[in-house]
C-alpha positions as CSV (number, residue, x, y, z in Angstrom):
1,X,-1.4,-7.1,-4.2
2,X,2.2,-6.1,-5.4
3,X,4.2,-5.7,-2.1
4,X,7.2,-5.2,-3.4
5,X,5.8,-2.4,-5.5
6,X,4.5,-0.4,-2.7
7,X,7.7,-0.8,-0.7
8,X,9.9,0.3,-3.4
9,X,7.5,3.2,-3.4
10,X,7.6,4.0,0.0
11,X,11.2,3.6,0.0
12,X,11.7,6.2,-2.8
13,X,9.7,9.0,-0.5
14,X,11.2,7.8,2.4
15,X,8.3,6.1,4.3
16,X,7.9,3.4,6.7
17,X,5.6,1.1,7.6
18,X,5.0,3.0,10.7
19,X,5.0,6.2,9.0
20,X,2.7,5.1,6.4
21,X,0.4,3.4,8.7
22,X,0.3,7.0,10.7
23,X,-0.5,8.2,7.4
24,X,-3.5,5.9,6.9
25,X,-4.8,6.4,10.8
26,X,-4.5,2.6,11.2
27,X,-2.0,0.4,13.8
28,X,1.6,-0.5,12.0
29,X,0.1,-4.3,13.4
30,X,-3.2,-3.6,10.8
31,X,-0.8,-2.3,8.3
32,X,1.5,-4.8,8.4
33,X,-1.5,-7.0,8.1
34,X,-2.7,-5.5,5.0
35,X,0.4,-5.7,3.1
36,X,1.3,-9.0,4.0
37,X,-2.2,-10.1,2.7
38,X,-3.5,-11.8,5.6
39,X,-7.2,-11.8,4.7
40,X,-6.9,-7.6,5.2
41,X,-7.5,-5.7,2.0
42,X,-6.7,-1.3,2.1
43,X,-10.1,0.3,1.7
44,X,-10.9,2.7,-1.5
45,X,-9.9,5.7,1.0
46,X,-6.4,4.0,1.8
47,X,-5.5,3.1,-1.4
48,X,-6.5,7.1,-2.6
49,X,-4.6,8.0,0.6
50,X,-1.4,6.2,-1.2
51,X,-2.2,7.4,-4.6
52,X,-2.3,11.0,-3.5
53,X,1.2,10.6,-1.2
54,X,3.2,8.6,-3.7
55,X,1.3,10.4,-7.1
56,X,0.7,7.2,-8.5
57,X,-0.9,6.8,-11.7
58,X,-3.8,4.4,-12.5
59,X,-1.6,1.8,-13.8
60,X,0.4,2.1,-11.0
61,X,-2.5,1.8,-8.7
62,X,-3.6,-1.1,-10.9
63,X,-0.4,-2.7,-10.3
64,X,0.2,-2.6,-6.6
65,X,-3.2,-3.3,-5.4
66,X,-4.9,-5.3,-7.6
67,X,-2.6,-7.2,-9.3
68,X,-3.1,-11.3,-9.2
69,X,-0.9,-13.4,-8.9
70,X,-1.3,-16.3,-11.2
71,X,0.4,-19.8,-10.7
């Protein structure tokens, strides 16, 4: 996952963790979970959830959430 893509995304509408998280229906502590990556992944209807909010495109959605990093 590409956390610093999300951010910058919730930064440009103006969201927060905790407002995001309200968003989602999930605890800012689960939230903060799943974009920290510790072993918590956003479901299919979280990552739509986002999609639809921030009108992301599939390449963005791509990028954010399923992009690997390689070492």
């Amino acid at each position: 996952m590409n956390t610093n893509k999300l951010r910058a995304k919730m930064a440009l509408y103006g969201d927060t963790g905790n407002i995001l998280s309200e968003v989602l229906g999930i605890s800012p502590q689960r939230f903060s979970a799943k974009i920290n990556d510790n072993n918590a992944e956003f479901t299919q209807g979280e990552i739509q959830i986002i999609k639809d909010r921030y009108n992301l495109t599939a390449e963005e959605v791509d990028d954010i959430f399923f992009n690997k990093k390689v070492s």
